[in-house]
Each structure stands twice: as C-alpha cells, then as structure tokens.
N, C-alpha and C positions, 0 to 999 in steps of 0.2 A: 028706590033709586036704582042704578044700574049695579050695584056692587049686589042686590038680592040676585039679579038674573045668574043662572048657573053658565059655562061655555058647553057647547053640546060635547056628548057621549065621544070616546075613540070609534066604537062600536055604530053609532050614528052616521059617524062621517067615514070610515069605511063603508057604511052602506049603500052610501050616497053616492061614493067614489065607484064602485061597484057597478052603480046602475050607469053611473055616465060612463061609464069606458063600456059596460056593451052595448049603450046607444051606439055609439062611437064608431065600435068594431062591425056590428052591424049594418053602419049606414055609410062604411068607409069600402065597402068592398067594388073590387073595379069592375069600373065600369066604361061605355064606349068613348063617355068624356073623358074619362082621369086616363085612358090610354092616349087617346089623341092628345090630352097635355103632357103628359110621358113626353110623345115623340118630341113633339115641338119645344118643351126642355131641353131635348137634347141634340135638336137639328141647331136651338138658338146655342149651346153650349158649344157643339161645332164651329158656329159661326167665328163667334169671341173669340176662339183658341186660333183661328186660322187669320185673324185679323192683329187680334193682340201680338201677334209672332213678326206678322210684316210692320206693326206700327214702332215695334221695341227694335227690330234690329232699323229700319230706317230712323230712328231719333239716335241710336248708338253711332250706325255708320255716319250720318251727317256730324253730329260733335264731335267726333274724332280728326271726322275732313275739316271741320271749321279749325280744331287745336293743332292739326298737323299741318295745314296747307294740302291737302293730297285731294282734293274734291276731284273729281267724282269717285275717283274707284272702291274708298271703303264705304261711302253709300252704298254703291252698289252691289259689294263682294255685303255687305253686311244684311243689304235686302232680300239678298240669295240665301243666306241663310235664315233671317228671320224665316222667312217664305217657309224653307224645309223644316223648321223646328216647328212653325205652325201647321206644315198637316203634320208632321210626324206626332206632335201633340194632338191633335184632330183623329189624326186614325187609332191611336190608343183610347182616346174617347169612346171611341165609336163600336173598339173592340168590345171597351168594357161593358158598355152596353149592352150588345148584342153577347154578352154574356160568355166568349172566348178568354184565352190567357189573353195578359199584360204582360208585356215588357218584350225582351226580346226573343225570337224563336227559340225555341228547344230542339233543334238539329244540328247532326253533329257533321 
C-alpha cells in the first residue's frame, strides 16, 4: 500500500533542487529578447504613471467641483497637478531605470 513507499531523501531533493536552478540560471541569461522586454516594461510602466497621475487628479478635481459648486477651476487646477505629479512620477521611473539617483537632487 502506500504507507510501505518511503518520502524521498532531504539529499535527493536537494539534488534535484540543484539541477533545476542551474538549468535555470543558465538559460535565464539576457538576452536580445528579455532586453527589448526590459525596455518595453518600462516604456509601458512610464506610460501608467503618466496616465494614472492625469486620471487621479481629474476624478479628484471634478468631485470636488461636483461637492463645491466651483466647476471648472478645481478640475482643472487638479489636472495640472495630476499632470506634473505624473511625469514627475514618470521621470523618477525612468531615473531608476536608467540606473541614476532617486529622489531629489543632491545640490546645494
């Protein structure tokens, strides 16, 4: 019955674990595809941040105009800022990326 089968060896499945991780590492090294998906990860991850930024402050600014009575100007004071908070989000991305500091300059 199944109660005679023993569970394999620690030693066993260490070895096993072993061999799949240098298939792995061996067959994971970049290459001309997995950079061109790099890029385009992080052209599409640009994109989101610079969209999400205008989509947030326009749903902000309109409910506000809708709860105050004030339409248009905090749509629009509010899309002006999405707007900048999405590239300013966008170009930190892009810093990161490209492998510079994050955050804000170091000049004094």
């Amino acid at each position: 019955m199944a109660q005679d089968e023993k569970p394999p060896s620690f030693a066993e499945f260490d070895a096993r674990l072993r061999a799949a991780r240098s298939r792995d590492s061996s067959s994971n090294e970049r290459s001309a595809g997995n950079v061109a998906r790099t890029k385009f990860g992080a052209g599409l991850q640009v994109g989101i941040e610079l969209v999400a930024g205008v989509v947030g402050g326009v749903l902000i600014g309109y409910a506000l105009d809708r709860w105050l009575g004030t339409a248009p100007f905090l749509l629009i004071a509010f899309f002006l800022l999405g707007a900048a908070a999405g590239t300013l989000n966008a170009y930190r991305w892009l810093r990161r990326f490209d492998g510079g500091p994050v955050g804000r300059d170091e000049g004094g």
